[in-house]
C-alpha angles and dihedrals in degrees: 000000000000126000124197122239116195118194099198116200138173095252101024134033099209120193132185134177116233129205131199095272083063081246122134111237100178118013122185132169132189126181123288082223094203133234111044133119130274091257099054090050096052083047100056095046093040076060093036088057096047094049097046091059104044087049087050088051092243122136122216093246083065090056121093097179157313130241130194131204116207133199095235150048104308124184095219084206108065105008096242115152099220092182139000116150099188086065085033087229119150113179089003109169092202098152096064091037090061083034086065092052086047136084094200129049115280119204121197132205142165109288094239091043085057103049086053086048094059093045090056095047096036111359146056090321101046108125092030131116103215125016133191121196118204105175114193113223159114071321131001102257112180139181130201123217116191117174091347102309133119106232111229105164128223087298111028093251101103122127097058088146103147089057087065102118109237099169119037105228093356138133105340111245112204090254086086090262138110131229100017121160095245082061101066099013107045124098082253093059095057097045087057082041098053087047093056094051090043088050097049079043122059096159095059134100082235088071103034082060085065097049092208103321124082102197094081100065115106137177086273094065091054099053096044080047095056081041083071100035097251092182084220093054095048091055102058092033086056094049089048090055081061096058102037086055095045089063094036083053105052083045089055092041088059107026095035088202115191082229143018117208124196113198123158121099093288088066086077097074075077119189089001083064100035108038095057091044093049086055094053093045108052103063085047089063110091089212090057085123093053121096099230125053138129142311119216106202124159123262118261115194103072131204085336089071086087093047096044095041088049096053094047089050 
Protein backbone atom coordinates (compact mmCIF):
# COMPACT_ATOMS: atom_id res chain seq x y z
CA UNK A 1 0.00 0.00 0.00
CA UNK A 2 1.15 3.88 -0.79
CA UNK A 3 -0.14 6.94 0.92
CA UNK A 4 0.24 10.65 -0.50
CA UNK A 5 1.91 13.21 1.30
CA UNK A 6 1.32 16.90 0.07
CA UNK A 7 3.65 19.60 1.36
CA UNK A 8 1.30 22.94 0.49
CA UNK A 9 3.21 26.39 0.27
CA UNK A 10 2.55 29.54 -0.58
CA UNK A 11 4.55 29.41 -3.90
CA UNK A 12 4.50 25.10 -4.69
CA UNK A 13 2.05 22.35 -4.02
CA UNK A 14 4.67 19.28 -3.66
CA UNK A 15 3.50 15.95 -3.68
CA UNK A 16 5.34 12.41 -3.12
CA UNK A 17 4.17 8.76 -2.99
CA UNK A 18 5.08 6.99 -0.25
CA UNK A 19 5.51 3.27 0.13
CA UNK A 20 5.57 1.04 3.23
CA UNK A 21 9.44 1.47 3.85
CA UNK A 22 8.32 5.80 4.45
CA UNK A 23 10.50 6.17 1.19
CA UNK A 24 9.19 8.55 -2.17
CA UNK A 25 9.07 6.83 -4.74
CA UNK A 26 7.66 9.56 -7.30
CA UNK A 27 7.65 13.04 -6.26
CA UNK A 28 5.90 16.12 -8.63
CA UNK A 29 5.09 19.88 -7.84
CA UNK A 30 3.20 22.46 -9.70
CA UNK A 31 2.62 26.33 -8.54
CA UNK A 32 0.21 27.37 -5.55
CA UNK A 33 -0.73 29.98 -7.93
CA UNK A 34 -2.16 32.56 -5.02
CA UNK A 35 -4.61 33.90 -4.66
CA UNK A 36 -7.45 31.67 -5.35
CA UNK A 37 -10.38 30.39 -3.21
CA UNK A 38 -10.58 27.70 -1.08
CA UNK A 39 -12.61 25.59 -3.81
CA UNK A 40 -10.30 25.92 -6.60
CA UNK A 41 -7.37 24.80 -4.33
CA UNK A 42 -9.00 21.68 -3.10
CA UNK A 43 -9.78 21.18 -6.62
CA UNK A 44 -6.22 21.38 -8.15
CA UNK A 45 -4.61 19.03 -5.52
CA UNK A 46 -7.77 16.56 -5.47
CA UNK A 47 -6.54 16.48 -9.24
CA UNK A 48 -3.07 16.69 -8.34
CA UNK A 49 -3.54 13.64 -6.35
CA UNK A 50 -5.42 11.69 -9.09
CA UNK A 51 -2.81 12.53 -11.83
CA UNK A 52 0.24 11.75 -9.83
CA UNK A 53 -0.94 8.21 -9.30
CA UNK A 54 -2.18 7.16 -12.68
CA UNK A 55 1.11 8.51 -14.04
CA UNK A 56 2.90 6.34 -11.18
CA UNK A 57 0.97 3.49 -12.32
CA UNK A 58 -1.09 3.14 -8.52
CA UNK A 59 -4.36 2.61 -8.33
CA UNK A 60 -6.41 4.11 -5.75
CA UNK A 61 -7.19 0.77 -4.13
CA UNK A 62 -3.51 0.76 -3.42
CA UNK A 63 -3.82 3.77 -1.78
CA UNK A 64 -4.36 3.89 1.88
CA UNK A 65 -4.43 7.53 2.23
CA UNK A 66 -3.27 11.13 1.72
CA UNK A 67 -2.14 13.79 4.30
CA UNK A 68 -1.63 17.65 3.89
CA UNK A 69 0.51 20.09 5.82
CA UNK A 70 -0.59 23.32 5.84
CA UNK A 71 1.08 26.63 6.57
CA UNK A 72 -1.37 27.67 9.18
CA UNK A 73 -3.30 26.92 12.19
CA UNK A 74 -5.00 23.69 11.41
CA UNK A 75 -7.59 21.91 13.78
CA UNK A 76 -6.20 17.94 12.99
CA UNK A 77 -9.75 16.96 13.89
CA UNK A 78 -11.77 18.24 11.60
CA UNK A 79 -9.60 19.55 9.12
CA UNK A 80 -10.66 23.02 9.49
CA UNK A 81 -8.05 25.62 8.61
CA UNK A 82 -8.79 28.26 11.58
CA UNK A 83 -5.90 30.91 10.15
CA UNK A 84 -3.43 31.18 7.39
CA UNK A 85 -2.73 34.39 6.27
CA UNK A 86 -0.65 33.53 3.34
CA UNK A 87 -4.05 31.87 1.78
CA UNK A 88 -5.91 34.69 3.68
CA UNK A 89 -8.52 31.65 5.23
CA UNK A 90 -9.83 32.03 8.10
CA UNK A 91 -12.47 28.71 9.27
CA UNK A 92 -11.51 26.84 5.86
CA UNK A 93 -12.76 23.38 5.98
CA UNK A 94 -10.31 22.29 3.37
CA UNK A 95 -10.01 18.92 4.34
CA UNK A 96 -13.31 18.07 3.70
CA UNK A 97 -13.39 20.21 0.79
CA UNK A 98 -10.01 17.70 -1.13
CA UNK A 99 -11.73 14.80 0.75
CA UNK A 100 -14.66 15.41 -1.53
CA UNK A 101 -12.27 15.21 -4.92
CA UNK A 102 -10.71 11.82 -3.23
CA UNK A 103 -11.72 7.85 -3.06
CA UNK A 104 -9.34 7.12 0.27
CA UNK A 105 -9.15 9.25 3.87
CA UNK A 106 -7.14 12.35 3.77
CA UNK A 107 -5.42 13.98 7.56
CA UNK A 108 -4.29 17.34 7.77
CA UNK A 109 -1.68 19.07 10.09
CA UNK A 110 0.34 22.25 10.44
CA UNK A 111 3.09 22.29 7.81
CA UNK A 112 6.00 22.55 10.49
CA UNK A 113 4.38 20.02 12.61
CA UNK A 114 4.57 17.70 9.40
CA UNK A 115 7.60 18.02 8.44
CA UNK A 116 8.66 16.96 12.38
CA UNK A 117 6.41 14.31 12.03
CA UNK A 118 8.10 12.89 9.18
CA UNK A 119 11.67 13.26 10.82
CA UNK A 120 10.43 11.13 13.96
CA UNK A 121 8.93 8.53 11.99
CA UNK A 122 11.83 8.58 8.94
CA UNK A 123 14.12 10.90 9.52
CA UNK A 124 16.97 12.38 12.20
CA UNK A 125 14.64 11.59 15.10
CA UNK A 126 13.50 8.08 14.16
CA UNK A 127 14.30 5.61 17.25
CA UNK A 128 13.85 8.43 19.79
CA UNK A 129 11.23 8.90 22.62
CA UNK A 130 10.73 12.36 22.64
CA UNK A 131 11.76 14.72 19.84
CA UNK A 132 11.93 18.28 19.62
CA UNK A 133 12.25 20.36 15.61
CA UNK A 134 13.82 23.89 15.54
CA UNK A 135 14.04 24.79 11.85
CA UNK A 136 16.24 27.84 11.13
CA UNK A 137 14.79 30.04 8.78
CA UNK A 138 13.32 33.00 7.46
CA UNK A 139 11.88 32.38 11.22
CA UNK A 140 12.60 29.76 13.62
CA UNK A 141 9.15 27.27 13.31
CA UNK A 142 9.32 24.05 15.83
CA UNK A 143 7.12 20.87 16.78
CA UNK A 144 7.19 18.74 19.83
CA UNK A 145 6.64 14.93 19.75
CA UNK A 146 6.12 13.22 23.25
CA UNK A 147 5.20 9.37 23.25
CA UNK A 148 4.49 9.46 19.85
CA UNK A 149 2.26 12.23 19.61
CA UNK A 150 2.42 15.28 17.89
CA UNK A 151 1.64 18.22 20.72
CA UNK A 152 -0.91 20.59 19.49
CA UNK A 153 -2.02 22.36 22.41
CA UNK A 154 -5.84 23.34 23.46
CA UNK A 155 -5.95 25.38 20.36
CA UNK A 156 -3.49 23.87 17.55
CA UNK A 157 -1.38 26.35 17.83
CA UNK A 158 1.04 24.95 19.59
CA UNK A 159 4.96 25.02 18.41
CA UNK A 160 5.29 28.90 18.20
CA UNK A 161 8.79 28.56 19.27
CA UNK A 162 10.47 31.40 17.49
CA UNK A 163 7.95 33.90 19.21
CA UNK A 164 9.78 32.79 22.97
CA UNK A 165 11.14 35.95 24.14
CA UNK A 166 14.91 35.58 24.70
CA UNK A 167 15.82 39.21 25.18
CA UNK A 168 13.23 41.67 27.20
CA UNK A 169 12.83 45.05 24.83
CA UNK A 170 15.06 43.97 22.60
CA UNK A 171 15.37 43.67 18.76
CA UNK A 172 11.08 43.87 17.24
CA UNK A 173 10.03 40.52 15.60
CA UNK A 174 7.36 40.97 13.25
CA UNK A 175 4.85 39.35 15.80
CA UNK A 176 4.49 42.76 17.23
CA UNK A 177 7.13 41.82 20.13
CA UNK A 178 10.17 42.60 20.97
CA UNK A 179 13.00 40.51 21.83
CA UNK A 180 11.66 36.82 20.32
CA UNK A 181 13.90 34.23 19.63
CA UNK A 182 13.20 34.22 15.70
CA UNK A 183 14.49 37.84 16.02
CA UNK A 184 18.10 37.26 17.01
CA UNK A 185 18.35 33.22 16.16
CA UNK A 186 16.62 32.68 12.54
CA UNK A 187 18.48 32.44 9.36
CA UNK A 188 17.04 35.86 8.85
CA UNK A 189 18.76 37.27 12.17
CA UNK A 190 22.27 36.35 11.13
CA UNK A 191 22.08 37.50 7.83
CA UNK A 192 21.14 41.02 9.33
CA UNK A 193 23.58 40.17 11.55
CA UNK A 194 26.32 39.37 9.02
CA UNK A 195 25.35 42.88 7.14
CA UNK A 196 25.86 44.78 10.05
CA UNK A 197 29.58 43.21 10.77
CA UNK A 198 30.44 43.54 7.06
CA UNK A 199 29.32 46.97 7.22
CA UNK A 200 31.45 48.07 10.57
CA UNK A 201 34.20 45.97 8.60
CA UNK A 202 35.32 46.89 5.20
CA UNK A 203 38.48 45.09 5.36
CA UNK A 204 36.82 41.58 6.01
CA UNK A 205 36.02 38.60 3.81
CA UNK A 206 32.64 39.18 5.13
CA UNK A 207 32.48 42.27 3.03
CA UNK A 208 34.43 41.34 0.06
CA UNK A 209 31.50 38.46 -0.22
CA UNK A 210 29.11 41.39 -0.77
CA UNK A 211 31.15 43.19 -3.44
CA UNK A 212 29.77 46.39 -2.49
CA UNK A 213 26.45 45.64 -1.82
CA UNK A 214 25.22 44.19 1.48
CA UNK A 215 22.21 43.04 0.68
CA UNK A 216 23.37 40.25 -0.64
CA UNK A 217 24.82 38.63 2.42
CA UNK A 218 22.93 35.86 3.73
CA UNK A 219 23.27 33.39 6.46
CA UNK A 220 25.07 31.50 4.19
CA UNK A 221 28.01 34.10 3.92
CA UNK A 222 28.46 34.06 7.52
CA UNK A 223 28.76 30.83 7.97
CA UNK A 224 31.46 30.17 4.55
CA UNK A 225 33.09 33.13 6.13
CA UNK A 226 33.48 31.49 9.54
CA UNK A 227 34.49 28.18 7.07
CA UNK A 228 37.84 30.36 6.36
CA UNK A 229 38.28 31.93 9.71
CA UNK A 230 37.26 35.73 8.63
CA UNK A 231 37.88 37.02 12.01
CA UNK A 232 34.50 39.29 11.34
CA UNK A 233 32.49 36.42 10.52
CA UNK A 234 33.53 34.55 13.29
CA UNK A 235 32.48 37.27 15.63
CA UNK A 236 28.97 37.65 14.82
CA UNK A 237 28.61 34.03 14.05
CA UNK A 238 30.03 33.37 17.81
CA UNK A 239 27.60 35.85 19.43
CA UNK A 240 24.60 34.13 17.36
CA UNK A 241 25.54 30.68 18.82
CA UNK A 242 24.72 32.43 22.00
CA UNK A 243 21.72 33.21 21.21
CA UNK A 244 20.69 30.36 19.41
CA UNK A 245 21.68 28.35 22.53
CA UNK A 246 20.20 30.52 24.81
CA UNK A 247 16.48 29.63 23.12
CA UNK A 248 17.42 25.64 22.43
CA UNK A 249 18.27 25.70 26.05
CA UNK A 250 15.22 27.14 27.78
CA UNK A 251 13.18 24.49 25.25
CA UNK A 252 15.40 21.49 26.69
CA UNK A 253 15.18 22.76 30.00
CA UNK A 254 11.03 22.45 29.70
CA UNK A 255 10.37 19.96 27.39
CA UNK A 256 13.71 17.55 28.47
CA UNK A 257 13.45 15.78 24.59
CA UNK A 258 15.64 12.62 24.11
CA UNK A 259 16.76 14.56 20.83
CA UNK A 260 16.80 18.09 19.16
CA UNK A 261 16.76 18.21 15.92
CA UNK A 262 17.72 21.60 13.70
CA UNK A 263 16.51 21.45 10.32
CA UNK A 264 15.91 24.99 7.89
CA UNK A 265 18.41 26.05 5.44
CA UNK A 266 20.85 27.16 8.14
CA UNK A 267 21.16 23.44 9.22
CA UNK A 268 23.27 23.07 6.34
CA UNK A 269 26.22 24.79 7.72
CA UNK A 270 26.26 21.11 9.46
CA UNK A 271 28.71 20.45 12.26
CA UNK A 272 29.98 24.24 11.97
CA UNK A 273 26.55 24.99 13.01
CA UNK A 274 25.90 22.04 15.41
CA UNK A 275 29.42 21.28 17.51
CA UNK A 276 29.72 24.69 18.87
CA UNK A 277 26.07 24.77 19.71
CA UNK A 278 26.16 21.70 21.29
CA UNK A 279 29.05 23.25 23.47
CA UNK A 280 27.06 26.18 24.42
CA UNK A 281 24.15 24.22 25.10
CA UNK A 282 25.06 21.64 27.32
CA UNK A 283 26.24 23.76 30.79
CA UNK A 284 22.69 25.96 30.21
CA UNK A 285 20.54 22.45 30.77
CA UNK A 286 19.70 22.10 34.18
CA UNK A 287 19.94 18.25 33.80
CA UNK A 288 23.67 18.58 32.53
CA UNK A 289 24.61 16.06 35.74
CA UNK A 290 22.42 13.83 34.84
CA UNK A 291 23.36 10.97 32.85
CA UNK A 292 20.74 11.20 30.25
CA UNK A 293 19.92 14.64 28.00
CA UNK A 294 19.55 15.49 24.66
CA UNK A 295 21.11 15.13 21.56
CA UNK A 296 20.96 17.91 19.16
CA UNK A 297 21.63 16.24 15.39
CA UNK A 298 20.59 17.93 12.05
CA UNK A 299 17.71 17.09 10.39
CA UNK A 300 18.00 14.64 7.39
CA UNK A 301 15.35 14.47 5.43
CA UNK A 302 15.44 17.64 3.69
CA UNK A 303 12.82 19.58 2.10
CA UNK A 304 10.76 15.76 1.72
CA UNK A 305 10.18 15.78 5.71
CA UNK A 306 6.87 17.84 4.92
CA UNK A 307 5.86 15.55 2.23
CA UNK A 308 6.72 12.14 4.26
CA UNK A 309 5.36 13.38 7.58
CA UNK A 310 2.22 14.43 5.74
CA UNK A 311 1.59 11.17 4.14
CA UNK A 312 2.17 9.03 7.56
CA UNK A 313 -0.32 11.52 9.43
Amino acid sequence: MYRVGIDLGGTNIALGLINEEMKIVWKTSEPTNLPRSAESLAQAIGDLVLSSLDQAGISPEETESAGIGIPGTVNPATGVVEYANNFEFVNVPLQEMIQSKLPFPIHSANDAKAAAWGEYLAGAGKGSSSMLMITLGTGIGGAYIGEGRLMDGWNFAAGEIGHMVICQGGEPCTCGRRGCFEAYASASALARQGRAAAAAHPESLLYRQAEGCLERINAKSVTDGVKLQDPAACQVFEQYLSWLAEGTANLINILQPERVVIGGGLSGAGEVLLAPLRKKVAPMVYSRDSARNAQIVKASLGNDAGIIGAGLL
